[in-house]
PAZAPA-4460 file (N, C-alpha, C; in steps of 0.05 Angstrom, whole numbers, plus 32768, in hexadecimal, padded with zeros to 4 digits):
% residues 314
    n_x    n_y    n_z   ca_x   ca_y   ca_z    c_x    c_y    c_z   seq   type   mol
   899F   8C77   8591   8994   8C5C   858D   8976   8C5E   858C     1      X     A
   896A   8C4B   857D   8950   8C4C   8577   8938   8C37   858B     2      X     A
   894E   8C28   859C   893E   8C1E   85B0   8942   8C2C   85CC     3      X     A
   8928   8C21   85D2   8922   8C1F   85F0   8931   8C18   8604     4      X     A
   893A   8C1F   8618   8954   8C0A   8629   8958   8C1B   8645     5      X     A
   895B   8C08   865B   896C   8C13   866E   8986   8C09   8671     6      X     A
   8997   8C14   867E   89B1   8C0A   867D   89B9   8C0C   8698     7      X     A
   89C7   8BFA   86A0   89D0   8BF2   86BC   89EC   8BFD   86BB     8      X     A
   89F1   8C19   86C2   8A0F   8C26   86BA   8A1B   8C1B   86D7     9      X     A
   8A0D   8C09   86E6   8A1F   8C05   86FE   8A2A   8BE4   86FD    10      X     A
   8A23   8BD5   86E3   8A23   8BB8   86D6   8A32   8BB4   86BF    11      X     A
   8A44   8BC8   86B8   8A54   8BC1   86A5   8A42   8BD2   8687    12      X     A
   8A2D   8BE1   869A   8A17   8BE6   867A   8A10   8BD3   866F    13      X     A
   8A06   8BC9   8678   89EF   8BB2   8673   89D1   8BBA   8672    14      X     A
   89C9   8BA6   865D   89B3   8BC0   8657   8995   8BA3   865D    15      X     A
   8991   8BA8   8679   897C   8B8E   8689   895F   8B91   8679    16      X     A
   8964   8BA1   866E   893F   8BA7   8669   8940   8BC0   8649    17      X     A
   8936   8BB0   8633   8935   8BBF   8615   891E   8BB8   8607    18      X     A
   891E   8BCC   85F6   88FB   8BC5   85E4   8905   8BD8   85CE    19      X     A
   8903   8BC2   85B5   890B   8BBD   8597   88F2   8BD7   858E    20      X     A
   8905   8BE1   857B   88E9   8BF0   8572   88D6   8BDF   8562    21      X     A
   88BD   8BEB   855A   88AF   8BD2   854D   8895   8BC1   8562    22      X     A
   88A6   8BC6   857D   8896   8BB5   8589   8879   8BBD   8590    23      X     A
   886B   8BA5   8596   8844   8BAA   8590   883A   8BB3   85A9    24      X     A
   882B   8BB8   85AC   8818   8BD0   85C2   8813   8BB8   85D5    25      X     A
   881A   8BB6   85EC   8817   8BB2   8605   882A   8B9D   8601    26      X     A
   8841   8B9F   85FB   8852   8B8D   85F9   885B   8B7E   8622    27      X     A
   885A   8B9B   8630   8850   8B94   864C   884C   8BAA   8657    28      X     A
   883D   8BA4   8664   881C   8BBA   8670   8822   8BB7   868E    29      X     A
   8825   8BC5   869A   8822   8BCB   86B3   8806   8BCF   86C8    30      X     A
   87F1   8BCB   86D0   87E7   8BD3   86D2   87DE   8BE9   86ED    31      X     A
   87CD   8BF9   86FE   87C9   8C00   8713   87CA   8BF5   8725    32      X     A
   87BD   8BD8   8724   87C3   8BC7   873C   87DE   8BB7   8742    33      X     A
   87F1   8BBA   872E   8808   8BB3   8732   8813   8B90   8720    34      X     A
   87EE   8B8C   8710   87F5   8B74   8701   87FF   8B7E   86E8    35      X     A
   8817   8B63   86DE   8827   8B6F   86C5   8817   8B58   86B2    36      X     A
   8817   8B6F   8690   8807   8B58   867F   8821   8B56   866D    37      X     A
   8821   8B3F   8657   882D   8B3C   8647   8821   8B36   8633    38      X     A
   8814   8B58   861E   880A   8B4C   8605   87F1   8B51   860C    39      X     A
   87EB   8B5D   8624   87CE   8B68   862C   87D2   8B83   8639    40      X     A
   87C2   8B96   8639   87B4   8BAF   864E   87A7   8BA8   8657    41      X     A
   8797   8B89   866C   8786   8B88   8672   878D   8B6C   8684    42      X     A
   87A5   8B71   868F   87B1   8B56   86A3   879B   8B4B   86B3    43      X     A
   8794   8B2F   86B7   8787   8B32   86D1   878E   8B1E   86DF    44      X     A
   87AC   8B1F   86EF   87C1   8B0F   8700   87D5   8B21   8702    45      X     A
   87E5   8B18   8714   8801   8B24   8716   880E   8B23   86F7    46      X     A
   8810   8B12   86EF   8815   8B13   86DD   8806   8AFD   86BC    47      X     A
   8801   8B10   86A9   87ED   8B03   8694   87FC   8B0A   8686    48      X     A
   87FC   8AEB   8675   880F   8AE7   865E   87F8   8ADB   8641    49      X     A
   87F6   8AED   8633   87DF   8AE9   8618   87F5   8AE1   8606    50      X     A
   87F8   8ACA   8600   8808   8ABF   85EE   8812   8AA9   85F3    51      X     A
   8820   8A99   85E8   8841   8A84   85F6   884E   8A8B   8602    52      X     A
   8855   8A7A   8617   886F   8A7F   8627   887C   8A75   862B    53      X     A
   889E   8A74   862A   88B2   8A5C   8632   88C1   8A68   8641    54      X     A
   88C8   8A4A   8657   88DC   8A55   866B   88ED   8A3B   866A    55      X     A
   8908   8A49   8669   891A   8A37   866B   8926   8A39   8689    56      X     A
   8921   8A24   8693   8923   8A27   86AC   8913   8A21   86C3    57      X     A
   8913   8A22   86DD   88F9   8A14   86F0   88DF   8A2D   86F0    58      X     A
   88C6   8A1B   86FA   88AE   8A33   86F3   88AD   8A29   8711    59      X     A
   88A7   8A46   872A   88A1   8A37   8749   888E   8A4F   874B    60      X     A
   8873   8A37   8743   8856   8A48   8748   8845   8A3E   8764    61      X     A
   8842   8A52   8775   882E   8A4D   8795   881F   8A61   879D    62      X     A
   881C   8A58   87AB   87FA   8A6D   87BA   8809   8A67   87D4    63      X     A
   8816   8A79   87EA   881C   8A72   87FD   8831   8A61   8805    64      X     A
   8826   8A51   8820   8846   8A3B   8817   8842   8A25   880C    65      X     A
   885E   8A1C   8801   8865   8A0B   87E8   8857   89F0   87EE    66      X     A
   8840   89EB   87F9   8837   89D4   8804   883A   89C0   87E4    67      X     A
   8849   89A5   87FD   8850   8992   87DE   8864   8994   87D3    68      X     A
   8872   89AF   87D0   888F   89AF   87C1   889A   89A2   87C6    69      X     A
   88B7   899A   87B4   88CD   8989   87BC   88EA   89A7   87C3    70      X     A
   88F6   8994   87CF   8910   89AB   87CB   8926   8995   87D6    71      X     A
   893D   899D   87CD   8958   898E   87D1   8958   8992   87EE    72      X     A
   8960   8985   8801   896D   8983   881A   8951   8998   882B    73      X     A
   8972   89B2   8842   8955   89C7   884A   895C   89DC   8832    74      X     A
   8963   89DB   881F   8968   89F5   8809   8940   89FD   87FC    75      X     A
   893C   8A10   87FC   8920   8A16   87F5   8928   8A1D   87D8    76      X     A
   893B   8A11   87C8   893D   8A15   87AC   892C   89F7   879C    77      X     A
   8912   8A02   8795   8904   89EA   877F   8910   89D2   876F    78      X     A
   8918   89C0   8770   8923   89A6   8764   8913   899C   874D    79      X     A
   8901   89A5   8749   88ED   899C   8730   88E7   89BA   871B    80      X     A
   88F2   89AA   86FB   88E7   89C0   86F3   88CC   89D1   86F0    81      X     A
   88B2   89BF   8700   889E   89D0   86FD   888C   89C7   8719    82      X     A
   888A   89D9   8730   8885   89D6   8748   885C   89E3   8747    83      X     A
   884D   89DC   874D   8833   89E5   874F   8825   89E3   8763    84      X     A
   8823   89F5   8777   8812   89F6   878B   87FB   89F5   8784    85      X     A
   87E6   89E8   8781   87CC   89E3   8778   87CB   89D3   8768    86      X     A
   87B6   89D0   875B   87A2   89C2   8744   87AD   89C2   8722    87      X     A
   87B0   89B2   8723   87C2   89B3   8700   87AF   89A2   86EB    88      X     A
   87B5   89A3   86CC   87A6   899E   86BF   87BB   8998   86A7    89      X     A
   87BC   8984   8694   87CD   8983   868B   87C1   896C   866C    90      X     A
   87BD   8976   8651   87A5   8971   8640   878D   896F   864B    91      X     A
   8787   8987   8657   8768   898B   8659   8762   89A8   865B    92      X     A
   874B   89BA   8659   874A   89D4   865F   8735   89D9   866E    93      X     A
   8726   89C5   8680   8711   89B9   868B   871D   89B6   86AF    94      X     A
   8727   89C0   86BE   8734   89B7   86CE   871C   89B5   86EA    95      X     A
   870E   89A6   86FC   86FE   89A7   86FF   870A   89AF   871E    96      X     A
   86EE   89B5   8733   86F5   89C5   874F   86FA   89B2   8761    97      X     A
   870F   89AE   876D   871C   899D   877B   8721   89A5   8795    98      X     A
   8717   899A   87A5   871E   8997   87C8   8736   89A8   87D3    99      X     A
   8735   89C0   87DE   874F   89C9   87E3   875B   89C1   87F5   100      X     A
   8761   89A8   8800   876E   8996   8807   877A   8984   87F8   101      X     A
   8775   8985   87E6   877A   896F   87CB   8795   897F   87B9   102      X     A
   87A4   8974   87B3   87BC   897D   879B   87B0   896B   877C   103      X     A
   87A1   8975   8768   8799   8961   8755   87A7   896A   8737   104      X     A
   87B0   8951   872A   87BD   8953   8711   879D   894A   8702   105      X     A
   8793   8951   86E9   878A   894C   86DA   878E   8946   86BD   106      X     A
   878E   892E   86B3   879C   8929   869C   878F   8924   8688   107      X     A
   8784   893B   8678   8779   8930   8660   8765   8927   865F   108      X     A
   874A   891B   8645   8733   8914   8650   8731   890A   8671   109      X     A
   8726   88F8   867C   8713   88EF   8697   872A   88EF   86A8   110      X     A
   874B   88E6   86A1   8755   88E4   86BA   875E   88F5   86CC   111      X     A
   8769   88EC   86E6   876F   8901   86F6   8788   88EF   870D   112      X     A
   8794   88FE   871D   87AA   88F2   8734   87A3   890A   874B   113      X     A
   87A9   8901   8761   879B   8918   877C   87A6   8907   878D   114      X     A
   87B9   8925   879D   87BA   891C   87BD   87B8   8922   87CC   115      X     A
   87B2   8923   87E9   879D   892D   8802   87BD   893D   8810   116      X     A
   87B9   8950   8810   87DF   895E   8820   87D1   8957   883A   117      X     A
   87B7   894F   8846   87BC   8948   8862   87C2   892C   886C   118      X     A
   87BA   8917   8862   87BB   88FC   8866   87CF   88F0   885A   119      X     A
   87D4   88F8   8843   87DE   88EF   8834   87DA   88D9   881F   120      X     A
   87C1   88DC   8821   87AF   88BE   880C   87B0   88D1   87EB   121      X     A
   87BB   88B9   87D9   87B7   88C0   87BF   87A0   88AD   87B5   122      X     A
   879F   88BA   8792   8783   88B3   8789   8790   88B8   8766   123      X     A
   878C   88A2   875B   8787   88A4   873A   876B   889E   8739   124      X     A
   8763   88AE   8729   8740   88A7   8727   873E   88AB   8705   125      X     A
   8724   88A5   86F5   871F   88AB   86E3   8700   88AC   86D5   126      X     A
   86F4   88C3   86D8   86E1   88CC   86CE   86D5   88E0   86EF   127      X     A
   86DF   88E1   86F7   86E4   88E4   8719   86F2   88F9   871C   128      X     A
   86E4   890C   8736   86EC   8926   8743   86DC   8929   8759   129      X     A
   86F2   8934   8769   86EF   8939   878C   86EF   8952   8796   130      X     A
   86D1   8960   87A3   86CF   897D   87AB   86C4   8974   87C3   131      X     A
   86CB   8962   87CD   86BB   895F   87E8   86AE   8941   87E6   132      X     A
   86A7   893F   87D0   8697   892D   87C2   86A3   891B   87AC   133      X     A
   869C   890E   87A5   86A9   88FA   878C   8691   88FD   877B   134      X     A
   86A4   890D   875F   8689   8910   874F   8695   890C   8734   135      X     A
   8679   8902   871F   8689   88FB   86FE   8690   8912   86F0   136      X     A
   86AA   8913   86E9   86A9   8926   86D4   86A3   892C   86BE   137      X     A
   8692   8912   86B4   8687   890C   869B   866D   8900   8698   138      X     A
   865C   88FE   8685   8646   88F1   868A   863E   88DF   867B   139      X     A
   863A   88C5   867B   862F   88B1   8666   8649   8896   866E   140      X     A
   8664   889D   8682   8675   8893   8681   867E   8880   86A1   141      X     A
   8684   8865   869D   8685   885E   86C2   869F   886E   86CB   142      X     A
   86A6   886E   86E6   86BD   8871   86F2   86CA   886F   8701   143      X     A
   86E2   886B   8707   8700   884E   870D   8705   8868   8723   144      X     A
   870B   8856   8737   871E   8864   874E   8736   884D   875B   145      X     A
   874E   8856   875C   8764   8849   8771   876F   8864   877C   146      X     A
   8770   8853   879E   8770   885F   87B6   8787   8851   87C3   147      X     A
   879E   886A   87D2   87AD   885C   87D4   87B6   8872   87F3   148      X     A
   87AF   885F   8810   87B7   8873   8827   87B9   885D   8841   149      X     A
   87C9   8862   884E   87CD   8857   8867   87D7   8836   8862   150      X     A
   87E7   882F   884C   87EF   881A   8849   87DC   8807   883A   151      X     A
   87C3   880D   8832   87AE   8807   8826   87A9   880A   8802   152      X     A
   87A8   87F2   87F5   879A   8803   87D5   8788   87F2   87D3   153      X     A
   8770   8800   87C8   8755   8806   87C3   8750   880F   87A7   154      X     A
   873E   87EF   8797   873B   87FB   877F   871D   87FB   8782   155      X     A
   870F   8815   8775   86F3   8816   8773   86E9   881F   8758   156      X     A
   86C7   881A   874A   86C3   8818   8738   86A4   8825   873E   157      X     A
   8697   8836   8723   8679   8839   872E   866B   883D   8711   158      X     A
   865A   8839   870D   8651   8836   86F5   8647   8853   86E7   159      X     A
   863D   8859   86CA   8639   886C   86C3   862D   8884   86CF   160      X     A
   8636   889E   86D1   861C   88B0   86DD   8622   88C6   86CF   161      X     A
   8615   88DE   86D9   860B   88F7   86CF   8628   890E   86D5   162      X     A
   8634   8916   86C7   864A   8931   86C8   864A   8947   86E3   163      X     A
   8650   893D   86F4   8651   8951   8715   863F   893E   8727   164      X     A
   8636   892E   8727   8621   891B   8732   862E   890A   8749   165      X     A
   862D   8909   875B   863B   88FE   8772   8639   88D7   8765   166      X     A
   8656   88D0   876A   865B   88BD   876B   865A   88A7   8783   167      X     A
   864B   8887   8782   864E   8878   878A   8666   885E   8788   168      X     A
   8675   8861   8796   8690   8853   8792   8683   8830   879D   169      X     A
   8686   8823   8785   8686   8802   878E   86A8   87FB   8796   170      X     A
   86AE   87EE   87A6   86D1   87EA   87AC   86C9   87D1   879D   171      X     A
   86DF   87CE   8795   86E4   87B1   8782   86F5   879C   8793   172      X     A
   8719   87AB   8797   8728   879E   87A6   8736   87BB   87B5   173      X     A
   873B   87A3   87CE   8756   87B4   87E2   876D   8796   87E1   174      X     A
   877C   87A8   87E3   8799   879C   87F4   879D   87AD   8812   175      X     A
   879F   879C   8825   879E   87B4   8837   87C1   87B2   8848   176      X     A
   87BF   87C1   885D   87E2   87C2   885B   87F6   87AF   8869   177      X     A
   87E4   8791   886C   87F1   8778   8873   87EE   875C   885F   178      X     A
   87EC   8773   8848   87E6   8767   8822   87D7   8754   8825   179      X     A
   87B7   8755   8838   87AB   8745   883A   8798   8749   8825   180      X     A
   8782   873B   8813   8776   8748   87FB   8756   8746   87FC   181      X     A
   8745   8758   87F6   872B   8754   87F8   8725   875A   87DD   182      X     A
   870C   8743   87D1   8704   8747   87B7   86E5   8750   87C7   183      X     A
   86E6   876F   87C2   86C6   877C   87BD   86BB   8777   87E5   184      X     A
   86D2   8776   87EC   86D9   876C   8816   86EC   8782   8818   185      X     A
   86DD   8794   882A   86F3   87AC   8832   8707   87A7   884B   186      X     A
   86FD   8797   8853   870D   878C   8872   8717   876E   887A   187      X     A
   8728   8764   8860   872C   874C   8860   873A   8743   887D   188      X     A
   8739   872E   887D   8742   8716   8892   8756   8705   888D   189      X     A
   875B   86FF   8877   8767   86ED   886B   877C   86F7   8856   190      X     A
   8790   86E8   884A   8798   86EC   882F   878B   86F3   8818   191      X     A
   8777   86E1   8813   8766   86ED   880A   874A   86E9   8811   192      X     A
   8736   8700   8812   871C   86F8   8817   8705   8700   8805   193      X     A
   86F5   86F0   87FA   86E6   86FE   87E4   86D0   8707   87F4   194      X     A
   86B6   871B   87E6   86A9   8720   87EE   86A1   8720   880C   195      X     A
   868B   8724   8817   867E   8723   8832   8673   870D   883E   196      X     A
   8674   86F0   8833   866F   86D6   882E   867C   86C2   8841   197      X     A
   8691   86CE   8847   86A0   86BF   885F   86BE   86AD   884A   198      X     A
   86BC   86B0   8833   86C8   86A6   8824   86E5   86AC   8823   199      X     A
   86FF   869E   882A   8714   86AD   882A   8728   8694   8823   200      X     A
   8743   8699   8825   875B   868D   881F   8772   8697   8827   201      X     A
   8784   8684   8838   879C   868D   8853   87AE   867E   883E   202      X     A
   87B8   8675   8825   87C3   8674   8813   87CF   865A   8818   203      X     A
   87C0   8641   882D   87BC   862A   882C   87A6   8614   8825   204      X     A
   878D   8630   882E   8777   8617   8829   8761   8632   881A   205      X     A
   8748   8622   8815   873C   863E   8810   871E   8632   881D   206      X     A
   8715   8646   8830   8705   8640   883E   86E7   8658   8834   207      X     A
   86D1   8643   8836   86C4   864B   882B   86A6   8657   8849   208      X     A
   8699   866E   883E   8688   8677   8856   8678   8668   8856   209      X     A
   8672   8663   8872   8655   8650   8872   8648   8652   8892   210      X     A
   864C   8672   889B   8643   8678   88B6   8624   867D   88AE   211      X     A
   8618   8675   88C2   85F7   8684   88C0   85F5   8699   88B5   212      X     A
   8609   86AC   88C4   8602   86CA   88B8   8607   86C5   889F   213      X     A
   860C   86BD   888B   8610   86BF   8875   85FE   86B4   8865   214      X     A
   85E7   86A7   886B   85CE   869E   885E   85BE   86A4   885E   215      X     A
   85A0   869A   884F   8588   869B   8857   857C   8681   884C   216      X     A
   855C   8680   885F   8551   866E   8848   8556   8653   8856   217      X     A
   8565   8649   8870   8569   863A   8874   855D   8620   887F   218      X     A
   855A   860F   8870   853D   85FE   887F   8553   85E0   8885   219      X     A
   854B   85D1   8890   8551   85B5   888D   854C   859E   887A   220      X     A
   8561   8587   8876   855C   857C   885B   8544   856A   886B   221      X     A
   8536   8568   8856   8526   854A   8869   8525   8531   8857   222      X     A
   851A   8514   8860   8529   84FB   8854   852B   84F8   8831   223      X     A
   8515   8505   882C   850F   84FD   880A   8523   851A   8802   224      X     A
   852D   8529   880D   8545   8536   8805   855C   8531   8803   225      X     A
   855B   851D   8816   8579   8510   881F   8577   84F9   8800   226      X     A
   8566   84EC   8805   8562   84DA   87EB   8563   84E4   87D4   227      X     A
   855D   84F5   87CE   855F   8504   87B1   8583   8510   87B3   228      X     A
   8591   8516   87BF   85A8   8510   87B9   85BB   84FA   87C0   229      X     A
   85B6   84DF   87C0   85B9   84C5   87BF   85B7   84C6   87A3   230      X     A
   859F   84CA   8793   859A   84C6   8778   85AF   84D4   8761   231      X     A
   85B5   84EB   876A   85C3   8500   8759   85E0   84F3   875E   232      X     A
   85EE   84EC   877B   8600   84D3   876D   8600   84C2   875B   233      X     A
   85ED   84B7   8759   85EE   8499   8743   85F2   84AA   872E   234      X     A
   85EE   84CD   8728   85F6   84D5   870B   8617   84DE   8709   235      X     A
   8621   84D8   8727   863B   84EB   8724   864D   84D9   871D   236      X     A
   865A   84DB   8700   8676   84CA   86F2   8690   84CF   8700   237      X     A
   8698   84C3   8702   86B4   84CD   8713   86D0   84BF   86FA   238      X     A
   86E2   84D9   86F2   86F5   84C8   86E6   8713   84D8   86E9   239      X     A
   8722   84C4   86DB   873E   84D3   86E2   874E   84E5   86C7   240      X     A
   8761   84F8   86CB   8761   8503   86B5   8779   8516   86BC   241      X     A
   8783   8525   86A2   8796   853B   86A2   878E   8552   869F   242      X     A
   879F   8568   86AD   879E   8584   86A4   87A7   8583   8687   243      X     A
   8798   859A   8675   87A8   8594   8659   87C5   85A3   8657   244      X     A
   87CE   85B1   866E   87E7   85BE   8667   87F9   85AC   8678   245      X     A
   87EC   859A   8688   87FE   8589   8695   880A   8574   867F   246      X     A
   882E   8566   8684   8838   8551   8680   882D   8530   8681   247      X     A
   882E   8522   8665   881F   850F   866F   8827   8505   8684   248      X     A
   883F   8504   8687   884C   84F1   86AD   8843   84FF   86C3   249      X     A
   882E   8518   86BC   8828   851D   86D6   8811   850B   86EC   250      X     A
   880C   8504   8708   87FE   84F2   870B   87E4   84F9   870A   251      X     A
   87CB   84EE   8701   87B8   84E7   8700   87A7   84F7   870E   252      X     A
   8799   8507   8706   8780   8515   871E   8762   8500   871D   253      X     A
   8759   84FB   8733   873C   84F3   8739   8734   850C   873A   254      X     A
   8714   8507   871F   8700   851A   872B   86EF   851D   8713   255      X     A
   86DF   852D   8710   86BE   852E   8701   86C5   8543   86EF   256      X     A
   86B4   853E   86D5   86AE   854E   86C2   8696   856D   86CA   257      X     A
   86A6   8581   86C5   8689   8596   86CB   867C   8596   86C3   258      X     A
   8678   8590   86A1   8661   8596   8697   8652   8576   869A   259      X     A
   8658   855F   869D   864A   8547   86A2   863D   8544   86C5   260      X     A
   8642   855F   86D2   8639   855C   86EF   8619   8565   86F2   261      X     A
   860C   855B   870A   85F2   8567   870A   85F6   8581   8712   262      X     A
   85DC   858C   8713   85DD   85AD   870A   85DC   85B0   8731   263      X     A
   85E2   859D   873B   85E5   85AB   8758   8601   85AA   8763   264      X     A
   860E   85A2   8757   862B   859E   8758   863F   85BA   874C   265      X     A
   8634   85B4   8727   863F   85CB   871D   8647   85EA   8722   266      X     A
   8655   85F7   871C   8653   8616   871B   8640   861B   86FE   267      X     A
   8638   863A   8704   8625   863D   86F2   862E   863D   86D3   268      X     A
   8645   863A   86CC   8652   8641   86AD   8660   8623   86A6   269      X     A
   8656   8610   86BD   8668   85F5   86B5   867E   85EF   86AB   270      X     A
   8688   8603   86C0   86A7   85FA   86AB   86B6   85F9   86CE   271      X     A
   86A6   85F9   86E4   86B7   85F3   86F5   86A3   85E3   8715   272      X     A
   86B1   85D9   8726   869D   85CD   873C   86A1   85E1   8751   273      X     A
   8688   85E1   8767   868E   85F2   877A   868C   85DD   8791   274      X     A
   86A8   85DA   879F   86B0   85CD   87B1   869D   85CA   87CB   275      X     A
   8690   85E8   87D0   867D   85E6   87E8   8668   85D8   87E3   276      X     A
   865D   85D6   87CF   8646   85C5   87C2   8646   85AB   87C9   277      X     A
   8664   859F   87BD   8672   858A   87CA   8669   857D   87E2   278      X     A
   867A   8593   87F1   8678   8587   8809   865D   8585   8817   279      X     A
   864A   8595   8810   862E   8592   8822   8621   8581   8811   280      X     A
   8627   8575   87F9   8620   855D   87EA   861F   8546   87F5   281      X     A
   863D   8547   87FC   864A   852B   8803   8642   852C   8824   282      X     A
   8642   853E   8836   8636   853E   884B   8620   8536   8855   283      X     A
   860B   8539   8840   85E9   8529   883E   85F0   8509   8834   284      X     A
   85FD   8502   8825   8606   84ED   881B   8610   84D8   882E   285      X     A
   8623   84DF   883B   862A   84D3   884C   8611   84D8   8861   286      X     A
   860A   84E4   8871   85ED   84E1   8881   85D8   84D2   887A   287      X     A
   85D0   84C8   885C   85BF   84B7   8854   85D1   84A0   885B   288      X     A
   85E9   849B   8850   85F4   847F   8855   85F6   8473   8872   289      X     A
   85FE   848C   8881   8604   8486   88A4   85E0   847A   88A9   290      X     A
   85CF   8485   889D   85BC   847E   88AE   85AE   8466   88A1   291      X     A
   85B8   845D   8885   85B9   8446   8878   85BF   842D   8888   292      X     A
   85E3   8437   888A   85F1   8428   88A2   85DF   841B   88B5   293      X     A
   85DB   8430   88C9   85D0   842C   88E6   85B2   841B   88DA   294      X     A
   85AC   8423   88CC   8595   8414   88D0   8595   83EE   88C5   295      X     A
   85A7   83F5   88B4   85B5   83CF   88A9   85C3   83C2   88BE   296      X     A
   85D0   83D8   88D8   85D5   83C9   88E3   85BF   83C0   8901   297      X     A
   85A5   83CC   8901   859A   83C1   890C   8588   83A7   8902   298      X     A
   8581   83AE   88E7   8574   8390   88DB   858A   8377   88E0   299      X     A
   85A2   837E   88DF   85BA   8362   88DD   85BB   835C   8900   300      X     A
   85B4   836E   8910   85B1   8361   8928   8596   835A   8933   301      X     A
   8582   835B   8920   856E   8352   8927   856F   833A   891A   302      X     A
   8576   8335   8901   8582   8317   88F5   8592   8307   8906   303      X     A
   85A5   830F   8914   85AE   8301   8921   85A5   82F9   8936   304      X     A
   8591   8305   8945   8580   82F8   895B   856D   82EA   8952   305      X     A
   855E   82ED   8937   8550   82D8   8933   8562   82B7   8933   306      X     A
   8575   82B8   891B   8584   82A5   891E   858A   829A   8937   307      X     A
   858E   82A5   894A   859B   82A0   895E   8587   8295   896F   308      X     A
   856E   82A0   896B   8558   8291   8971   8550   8274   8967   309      X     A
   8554   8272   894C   8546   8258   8936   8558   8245   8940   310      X     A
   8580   824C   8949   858A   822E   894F   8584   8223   8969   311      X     A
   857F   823C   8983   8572   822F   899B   855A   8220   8995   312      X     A
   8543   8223   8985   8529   8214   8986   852E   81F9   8978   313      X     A
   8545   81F8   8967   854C   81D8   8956   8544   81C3   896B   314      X     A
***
């Protein structure tokens, strides 16, 4: 015979291992150190494969132990056809240096998926990579992070920067793990709480901040202030009206036009009112009138003692 072959005369002669004549120079290479090439003299791994490769069947690639694998029951037989201890890359050839604490998929331009094998916190990010640090993998481009650990998700955002350049994460929103929600508020209180403002909502009322700590600038109104919003009443129309997606039989809402409101009432795009405005409106308002009041009602009892004087002197 004109091929190559061993034969297993203890297997029925079976022949485990043959080479076709024809075949090309380093079809597999052995080397001194014990790495095998395929298609090279010049391996540099256990094993180097210069060409395509297919495997029909599971691939169970690690460095040590299988940290992360799956496996059926306690059987240490792999359940997934393709198991990867480490850092994967998958449309990209760019795979960037990642935390060796970190397990990271990389997908193609900016994105990426990563998870911590000690905590257990995951991460989809995009334009975004973690060596210790949070840095862009790109430059001229912003970049998106959701964070997801201890019953907590965390979406964050940061604007354009420079390719390896340490990133500043703005958080946008959390849900945290009693689905309470903070907009751009990492430690809500409430259902929901926006910002740092004191502003929140227990999904009955929505209560707006108005602690000291939350201001500046704060002086007292004084009388010709109080009067000047007396005046800005006489401009406020009050009328009744429908939602346009509402039924005409639905009943009747009282209340003001945005864009016909004064500009201390309004929100800034007029297309809606800001209720706290409202109320410290109508709060001076009523204080001019109480002290309206009290004072009409001391002229009407000084009228009445004059009177009360003019019919004794008759």
């Amino acid at each position: 015979e004109t091929n190559f072959f061993i034969r297993d005369v203890n297997n029925g002669s079976k022949l485990p291992f043959k080479i076709r004549p024809g075949a090309p120079d380093n079809s597999i290479y052995i080397d001194t150190d014990g790495d095998v090439g395929l298609g090279t003299n010049a391996p540099s791994a256990k094993l180097d494969v210069r060409g395509s490769a297919k495997i029909n069947g599971d691939l169970f690639a690690k460095d040590g132990a299988a940290v992360g694998s799956s496996y059926y029951g306690s059987s240490n037989i792999p359940d997934n056809g393709l198991i990867v201890d480490g850092n994967s890359g998958f449309g990209t050839d760019d795979i960037e240096s990642w935390d060796p604490n970190w397990g990271a998929i990389e997908l193609g331009g900016t994105s990426s998926i990563m998870y911590n094998r000690g905590n257990g916190s995951y991460h989809a990010s995009n334009n975004a990579y973690f060596n210790g640090v949070w840095r862009y993998k790109q430059t001229g481009a912003p970049a998106a992070n959701y964070h997801q650990h201890n019953g907590e998700h965390i979406w964050r955002t940061a604007s354009s920067g420079t390719e390896d350049a340490a990133i500043t994460w703005t958080e946008g929103m959390r849900v945290d793990e009693n689905g309470r929600v903070g907009i751009q508020n990492n430690n809500p209180s409430a259902l929901l709480q926006v910002g740092t403002g004191g502003a929140v909502c227990n999904g009955t009322t929505w209560i707006d901040g108005s602690s000291r700590d939350f201001k500046k600038q704060i002086q007292d109104l004084s009388e010709a202030d109080l009067e000047e919003l007396m005046k800005v009443l006489d401009d406020v129309d009050m009328v009744s009206y429908l939602y346009k997606q509402e039924s005409d039989d639905t009943p009747r809402h009282v209340g003001m036009i945005a864009e016909e409101m004064p500009d201390i009432l309004a929100s800034k795009d007029r297309k809606g009112l800001e209720l706290g405005r409202h109320v410290g409106f109508l709060m001076g308002v009523v204080k001019v009138l109480k002290t309206q009041n009290e004072e009409m009602a001391q002229e009407l009892e000084q009228l009445k003692a004059e009177i009360a004087a003019i019919k004794e002197n008759k």
